[in-house]
C-alpha positions as CSV (number, residue, x, y, z in Angstrom):
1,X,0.0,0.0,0.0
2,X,0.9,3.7,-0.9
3,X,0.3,6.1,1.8
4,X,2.6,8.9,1.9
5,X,2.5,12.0,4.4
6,X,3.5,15.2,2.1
7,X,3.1,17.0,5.6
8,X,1.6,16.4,9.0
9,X,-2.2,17.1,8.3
10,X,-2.5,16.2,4.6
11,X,-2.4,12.6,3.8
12,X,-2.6,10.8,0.2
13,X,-4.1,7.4,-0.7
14,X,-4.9,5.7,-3.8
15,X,-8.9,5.2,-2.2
16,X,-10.2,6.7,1.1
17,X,-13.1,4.2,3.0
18,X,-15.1,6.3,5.0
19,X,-16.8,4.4,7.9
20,X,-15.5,1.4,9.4
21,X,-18.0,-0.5,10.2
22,X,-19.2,-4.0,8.6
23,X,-19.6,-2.4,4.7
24,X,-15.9,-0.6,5.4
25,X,-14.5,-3.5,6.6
26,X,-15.8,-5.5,3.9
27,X,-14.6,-2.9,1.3
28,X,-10.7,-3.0,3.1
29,X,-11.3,-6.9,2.4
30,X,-11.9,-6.2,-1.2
31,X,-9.5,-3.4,-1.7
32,X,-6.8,-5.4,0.1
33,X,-7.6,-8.4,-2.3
34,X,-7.3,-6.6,-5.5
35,X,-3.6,-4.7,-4.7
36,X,-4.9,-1.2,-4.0
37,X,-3.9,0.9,-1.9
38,X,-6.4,2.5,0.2
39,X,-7.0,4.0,3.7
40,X,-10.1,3.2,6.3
41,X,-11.0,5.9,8.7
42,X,-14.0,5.9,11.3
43,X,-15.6,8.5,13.7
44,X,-15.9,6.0,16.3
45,X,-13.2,5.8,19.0
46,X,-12.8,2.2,18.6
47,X,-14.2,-0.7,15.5
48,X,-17.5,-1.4,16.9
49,X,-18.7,1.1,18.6
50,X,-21.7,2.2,16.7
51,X,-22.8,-1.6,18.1
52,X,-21.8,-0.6,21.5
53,X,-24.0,2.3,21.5
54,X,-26.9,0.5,20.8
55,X,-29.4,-0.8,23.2
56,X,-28.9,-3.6,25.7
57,X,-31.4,-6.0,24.0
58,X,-30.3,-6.0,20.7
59,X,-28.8,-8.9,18.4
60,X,-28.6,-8.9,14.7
61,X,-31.2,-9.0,12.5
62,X,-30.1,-11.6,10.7
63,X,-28.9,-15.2,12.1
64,X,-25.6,-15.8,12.6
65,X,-24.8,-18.4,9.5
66,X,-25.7,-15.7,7.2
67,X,-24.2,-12.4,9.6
68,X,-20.2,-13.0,8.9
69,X,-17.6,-10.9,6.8
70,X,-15.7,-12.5,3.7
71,X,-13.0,-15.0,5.4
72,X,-14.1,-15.2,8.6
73,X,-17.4,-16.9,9.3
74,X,-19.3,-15.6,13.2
75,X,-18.7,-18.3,15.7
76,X,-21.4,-19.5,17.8
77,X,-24.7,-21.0,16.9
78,X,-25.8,-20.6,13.4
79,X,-29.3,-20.6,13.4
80,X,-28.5,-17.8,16.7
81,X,-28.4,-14.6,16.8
82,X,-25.6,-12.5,18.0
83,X,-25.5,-9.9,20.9
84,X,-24.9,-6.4,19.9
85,X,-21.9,-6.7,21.7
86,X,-20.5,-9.9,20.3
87,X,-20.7,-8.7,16.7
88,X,-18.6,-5.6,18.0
89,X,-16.3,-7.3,19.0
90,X,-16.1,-9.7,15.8
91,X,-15.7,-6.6,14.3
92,X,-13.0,-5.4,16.1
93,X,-11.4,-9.5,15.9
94,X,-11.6,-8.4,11.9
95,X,-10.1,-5.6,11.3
96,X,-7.0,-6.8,13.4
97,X,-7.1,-10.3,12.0
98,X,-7.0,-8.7,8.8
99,X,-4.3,-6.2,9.2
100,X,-6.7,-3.4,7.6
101,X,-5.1,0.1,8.0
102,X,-7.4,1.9,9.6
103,X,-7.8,5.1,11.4
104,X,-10.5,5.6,14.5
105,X,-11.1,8.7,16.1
106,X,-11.9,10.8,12.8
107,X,-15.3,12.3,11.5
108,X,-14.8,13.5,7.9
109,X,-17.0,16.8,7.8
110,X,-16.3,17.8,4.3
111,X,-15.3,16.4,1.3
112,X,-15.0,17.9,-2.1
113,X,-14.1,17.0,-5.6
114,X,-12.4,19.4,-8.0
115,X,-12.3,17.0,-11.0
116,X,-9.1,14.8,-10.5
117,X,-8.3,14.0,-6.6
118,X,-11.4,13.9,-3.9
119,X,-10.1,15.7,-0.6
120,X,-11.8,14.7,2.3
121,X,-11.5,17.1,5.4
122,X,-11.2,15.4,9.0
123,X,-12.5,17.4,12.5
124,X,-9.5,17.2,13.7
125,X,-7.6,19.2,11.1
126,X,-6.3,16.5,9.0
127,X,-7.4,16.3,5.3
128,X,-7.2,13.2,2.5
129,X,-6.1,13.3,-0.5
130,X,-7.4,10.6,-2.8
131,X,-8.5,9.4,-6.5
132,X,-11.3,7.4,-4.9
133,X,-14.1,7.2,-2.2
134,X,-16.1,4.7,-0.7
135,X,-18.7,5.8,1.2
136,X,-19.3,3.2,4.1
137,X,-21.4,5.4,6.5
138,X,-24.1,3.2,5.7
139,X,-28.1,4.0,4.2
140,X,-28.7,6.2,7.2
141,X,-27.0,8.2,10.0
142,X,-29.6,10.9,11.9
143,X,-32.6,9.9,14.4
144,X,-35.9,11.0,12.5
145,X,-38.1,12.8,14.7
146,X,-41.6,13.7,13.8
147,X,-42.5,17.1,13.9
148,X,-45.6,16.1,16.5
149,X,-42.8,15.9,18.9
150,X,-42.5,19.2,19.6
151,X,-46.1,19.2,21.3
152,X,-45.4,17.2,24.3
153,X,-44.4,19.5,27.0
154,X,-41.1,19.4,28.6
155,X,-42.4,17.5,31.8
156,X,-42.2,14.7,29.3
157,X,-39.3,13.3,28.6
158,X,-38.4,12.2,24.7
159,X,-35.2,10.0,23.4
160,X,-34.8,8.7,20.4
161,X,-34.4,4.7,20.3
162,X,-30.8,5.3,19.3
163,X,-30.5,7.1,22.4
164,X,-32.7,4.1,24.5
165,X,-30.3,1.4,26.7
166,X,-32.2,0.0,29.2
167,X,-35.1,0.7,31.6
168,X,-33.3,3.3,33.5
169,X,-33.1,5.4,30.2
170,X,-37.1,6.8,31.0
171,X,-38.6,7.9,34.8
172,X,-41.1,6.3,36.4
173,X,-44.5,6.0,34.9
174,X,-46.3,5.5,31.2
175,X,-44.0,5.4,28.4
176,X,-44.9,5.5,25.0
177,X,-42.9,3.8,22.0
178,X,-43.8,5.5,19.0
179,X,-43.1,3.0,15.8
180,X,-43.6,-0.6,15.9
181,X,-40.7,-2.0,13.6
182,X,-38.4,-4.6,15.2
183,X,-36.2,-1.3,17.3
184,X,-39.8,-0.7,18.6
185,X,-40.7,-3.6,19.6
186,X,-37.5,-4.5,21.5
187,X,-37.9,-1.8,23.3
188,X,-41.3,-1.9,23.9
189,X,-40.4,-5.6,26.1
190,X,-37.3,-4.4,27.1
191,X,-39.7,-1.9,29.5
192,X,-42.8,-4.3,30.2
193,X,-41.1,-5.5,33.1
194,X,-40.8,-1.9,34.9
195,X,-43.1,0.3,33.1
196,X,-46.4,0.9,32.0
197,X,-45.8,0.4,28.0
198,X,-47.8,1.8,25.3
199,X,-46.9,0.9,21.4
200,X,-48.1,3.3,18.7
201,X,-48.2,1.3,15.4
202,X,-47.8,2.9,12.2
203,X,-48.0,1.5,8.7
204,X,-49.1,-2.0,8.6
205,X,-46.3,-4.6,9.3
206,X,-45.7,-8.0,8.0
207,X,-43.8,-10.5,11.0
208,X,-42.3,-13.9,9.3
209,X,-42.1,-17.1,11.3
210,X,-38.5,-18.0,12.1
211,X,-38.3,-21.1,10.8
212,X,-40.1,-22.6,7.9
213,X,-40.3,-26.9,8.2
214,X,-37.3,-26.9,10.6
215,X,-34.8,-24.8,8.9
216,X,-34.7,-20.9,9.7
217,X,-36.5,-19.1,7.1
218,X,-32.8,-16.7,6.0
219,X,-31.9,-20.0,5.2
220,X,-34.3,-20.4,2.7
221,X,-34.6,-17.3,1.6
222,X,-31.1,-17.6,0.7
223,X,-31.7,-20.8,-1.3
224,X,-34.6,-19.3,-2.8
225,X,-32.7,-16.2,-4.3
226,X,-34.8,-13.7,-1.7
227,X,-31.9,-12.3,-0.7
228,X,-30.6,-11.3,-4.4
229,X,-33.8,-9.7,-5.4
230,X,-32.8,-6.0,-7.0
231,X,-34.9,-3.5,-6.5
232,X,-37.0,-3.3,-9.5
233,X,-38.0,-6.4,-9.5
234,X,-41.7,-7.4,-9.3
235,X,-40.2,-9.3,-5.8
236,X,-37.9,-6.5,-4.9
237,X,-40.9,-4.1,-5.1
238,X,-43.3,-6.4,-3.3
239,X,-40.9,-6.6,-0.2
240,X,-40.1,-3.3,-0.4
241,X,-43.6,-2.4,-0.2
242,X,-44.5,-5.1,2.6
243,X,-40.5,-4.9,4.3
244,X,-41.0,-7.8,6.6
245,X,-38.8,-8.4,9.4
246,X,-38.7,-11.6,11.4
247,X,-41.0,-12.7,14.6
248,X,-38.7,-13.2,17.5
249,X,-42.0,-13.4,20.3
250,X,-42.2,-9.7,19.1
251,X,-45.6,-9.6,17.3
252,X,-48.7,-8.4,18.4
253,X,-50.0,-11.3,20.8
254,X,-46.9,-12.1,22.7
255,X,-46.3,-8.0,23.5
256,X,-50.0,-8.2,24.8
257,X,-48.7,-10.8,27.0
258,X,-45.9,-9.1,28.3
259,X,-48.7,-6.2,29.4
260,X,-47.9,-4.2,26.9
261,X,-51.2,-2.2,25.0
262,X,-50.4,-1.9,21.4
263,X,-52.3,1.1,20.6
264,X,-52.8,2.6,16.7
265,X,-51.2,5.4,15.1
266,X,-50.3,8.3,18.0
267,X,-52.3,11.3,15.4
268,X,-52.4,14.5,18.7
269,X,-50.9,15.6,21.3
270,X,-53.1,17.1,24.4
271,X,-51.3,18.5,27.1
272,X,-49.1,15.0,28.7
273,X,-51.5,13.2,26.7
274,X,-51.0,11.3,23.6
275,X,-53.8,10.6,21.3
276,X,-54.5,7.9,19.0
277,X,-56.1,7.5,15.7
278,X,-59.2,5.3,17.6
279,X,-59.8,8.4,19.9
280,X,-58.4,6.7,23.0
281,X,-55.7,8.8,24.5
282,X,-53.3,8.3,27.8
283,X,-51.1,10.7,29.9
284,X,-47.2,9.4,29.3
285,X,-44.0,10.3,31.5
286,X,-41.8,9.9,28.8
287,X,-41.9,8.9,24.6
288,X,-39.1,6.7,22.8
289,X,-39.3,7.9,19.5
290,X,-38.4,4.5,17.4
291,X,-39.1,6.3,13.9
292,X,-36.6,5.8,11.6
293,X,-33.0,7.2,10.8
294,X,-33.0,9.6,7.5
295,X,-29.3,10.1,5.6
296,X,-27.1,13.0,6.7
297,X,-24.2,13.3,3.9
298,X,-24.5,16.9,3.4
299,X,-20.7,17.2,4.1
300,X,-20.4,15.5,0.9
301,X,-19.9,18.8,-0.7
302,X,-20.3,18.1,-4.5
303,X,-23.8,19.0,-6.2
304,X,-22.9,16.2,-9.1
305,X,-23.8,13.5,-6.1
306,X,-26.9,14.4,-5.4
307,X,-30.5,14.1,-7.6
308,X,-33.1,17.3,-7.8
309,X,-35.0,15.7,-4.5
310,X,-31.9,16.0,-2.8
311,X,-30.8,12.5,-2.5
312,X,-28.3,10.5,-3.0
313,X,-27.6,9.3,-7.0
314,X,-25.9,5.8,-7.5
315,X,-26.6,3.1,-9.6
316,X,-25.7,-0.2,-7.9
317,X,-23.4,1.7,-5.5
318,X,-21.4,3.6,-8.5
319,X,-22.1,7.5,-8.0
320,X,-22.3,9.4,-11.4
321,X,-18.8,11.2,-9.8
322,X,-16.0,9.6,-10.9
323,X,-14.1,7.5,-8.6
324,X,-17.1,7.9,-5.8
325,X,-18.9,4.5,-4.8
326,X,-20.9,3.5,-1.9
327,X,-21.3,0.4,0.1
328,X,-23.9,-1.1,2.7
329,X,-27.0,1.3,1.5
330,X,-30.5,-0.3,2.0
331,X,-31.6,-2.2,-1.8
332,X,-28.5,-0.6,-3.1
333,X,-27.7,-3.7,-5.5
334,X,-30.2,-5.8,-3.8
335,X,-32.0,-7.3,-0.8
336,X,-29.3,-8.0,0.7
337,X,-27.1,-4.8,0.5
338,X,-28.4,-3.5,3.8
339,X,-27.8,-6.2,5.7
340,X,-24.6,-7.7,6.8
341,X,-25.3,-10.7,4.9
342,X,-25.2,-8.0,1.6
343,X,-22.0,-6.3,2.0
344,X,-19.4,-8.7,1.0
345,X,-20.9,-9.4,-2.1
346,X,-21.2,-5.6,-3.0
347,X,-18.2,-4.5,-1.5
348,X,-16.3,-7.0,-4.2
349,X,-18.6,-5.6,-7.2
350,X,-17.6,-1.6,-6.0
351,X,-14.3,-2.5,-6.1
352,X,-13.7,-4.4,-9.0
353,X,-15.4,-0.8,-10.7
354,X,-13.2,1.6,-8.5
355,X,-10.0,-0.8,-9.6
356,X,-10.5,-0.6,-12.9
357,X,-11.6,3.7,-12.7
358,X,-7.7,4.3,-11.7
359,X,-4.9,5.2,-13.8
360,X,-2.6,2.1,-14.3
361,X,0.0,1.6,-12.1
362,X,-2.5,2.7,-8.8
């Protein structure tokens, strides 16, 4: 690898990864592979930490047979799920196994393109030089808020699910979960024990079994080429519509059991009282807002990136920029792209494009 230092705080590299999480990690594994040089850097003080963060109940989405990186498979039960904490710590076993250079500690806050190199500007001062970028921040970074927030008063006390760890994160008394996706719904039993819950649903959601005739339906839908469904596809569209998730004894009888009262869609606000779309309303101490994450790459400073609505263009991870590509965005290739199981695959396909996009000799 080529990384030279033309002074303290300005750093060149043939390609920059920027996020070092499972997507950056798969994309070092690629780069590394195919002879280029490249640097990964991450805003997080150690690999993992965004996994850390996260609240005490959670394990992966997906089992752990279909949950490991290219070369190094998760240990443990296959048909399991892994702890929050164990996969950050596979991901820390990862990048050390693999001998990735990698930087921690350092939030890019601007980036710009001026037709030949991309330099990418770090909070601490330093700044990258580099023909290529892969973004690795993943399909979205900022807690989404509705605007109906703003009419609780401030005796109640709001958090976003990213900022929800365990019961002592809310006071004593009624606490409404706001969004019923699997984030809500752990968190919604993760309380039941020491709270008064309340679960406002929101569009309607489809739960799939576990296991289908004694095998664990990821691994069908594996076999079954679920997983590779692209976007535009009359499948891809139909679970992108529909976006099941799986049912872990999180659907709507088994939170019932647990005490908690799975209300409809919160539509008002009255005073401390929330008020739902069947009329019913309840005072609440406090409101975990488990609503979704939107993207935040507006310190990607180059117009050319983004479409008229504001968004993000690529096809299949490959921006219309030359030299920037993206890796670990929801449906970005596929089903798959946005979960762990996803990024390998898509990492190697950015790659081979970025490979061939520099001058011979890179």
């Amino acid at each position: 690898m080529n990384i030279a230092s033309e002074h303290q705080q300005r750093i060149h590299v043939d390609a920059l990864v920027i996020g070092g999480g499972q997507a950056g990690l798969a994309a070092a594994h690629a780069l590394k592979n195919a002879g280029v040089g490249y640097l990964v850097v991450d805003a997080g003080a150690a690999v993992g930490d965004s996994w850390r963060r996260r609240y005490d109940a959670l394990t992966l989405f997906t089992p752990r047979s279909v949950s490991g990186l290219p070369g190094m498979p998760l240990a443990g039960d296959p048909d399991g799920y892994a702890t929050k904490d164990e996969f950050a710590e596979y991901l820390a076993q990862y990048a050390v196994e693999g001998g990735y250079p990698l930087e921690t500690g350092t939030r890019i806050t601007a980036m710009r393109h001026d037709g030949g190199l991309f330099e990418a500007a770090a909070e601490g001062g330093s700044t990258y030089a580099t023909r290529a970028v892969i973004v690795a921040t993943g399909g979205f970074q900022k807690p989404l808020v509705p605007s109906i927030s703003t009419r609780f008063p401030p005796s109640v006390q709001q958090i976003h699910v990213s900022d929800f760890r365990n019961t002592t994160s809310v006071p004593e008394g009624p606490v409404l979960v706001v969004g019923d996706g699997a984030s809500g719904r752990d968190a919604a039993l993760a309380l039941s024990g020491s709270h008064r819950v309340l679960l406002a649903k929101g569009r309607p959601r489809k739960l799939f079994p576990e296991r289908i005739l004694g095998r664990s339906t990821w691994w069908w839908a594996e076999r079954l080429g679920l997983l590779r469904a692209s976007s535009d596809s009359l499948l891809g569209r139909r679970m992108r519509r529909v976006d099941p998730f799986p049912n872990r004894s999180n659907d709507d009888p088994a939170l019932v059991r647990k005490g908690v009262a799975v209300k409809p869609r919160l539509v008002a606000v009255d005073g401390a009282n929330a008020v739902f779309e069947d009329g019913s309303r309840e005072a609440v101490k406090a409101v975990v807002w488990a609503t979704g994450y939107r993207d935040d790459l507006r310190w990607i400073d180059i117009a050319r990136a983004f479409g008229t609505d504001g968004g993000i263009l690529h096809q299949e991870g490959i921006s219309p920029v030359p030299g920037l590509f993206f890796v670990g965005r929801p449906w970005q290739r596929n089903r798959a792209s946005g979960l762990i199981a996803g990024v390998g695959d898509d990492a190697a396909f950015i790659v081979e494009s970025l490979r061939r996009s520099l001058p011979e000799g890179a």
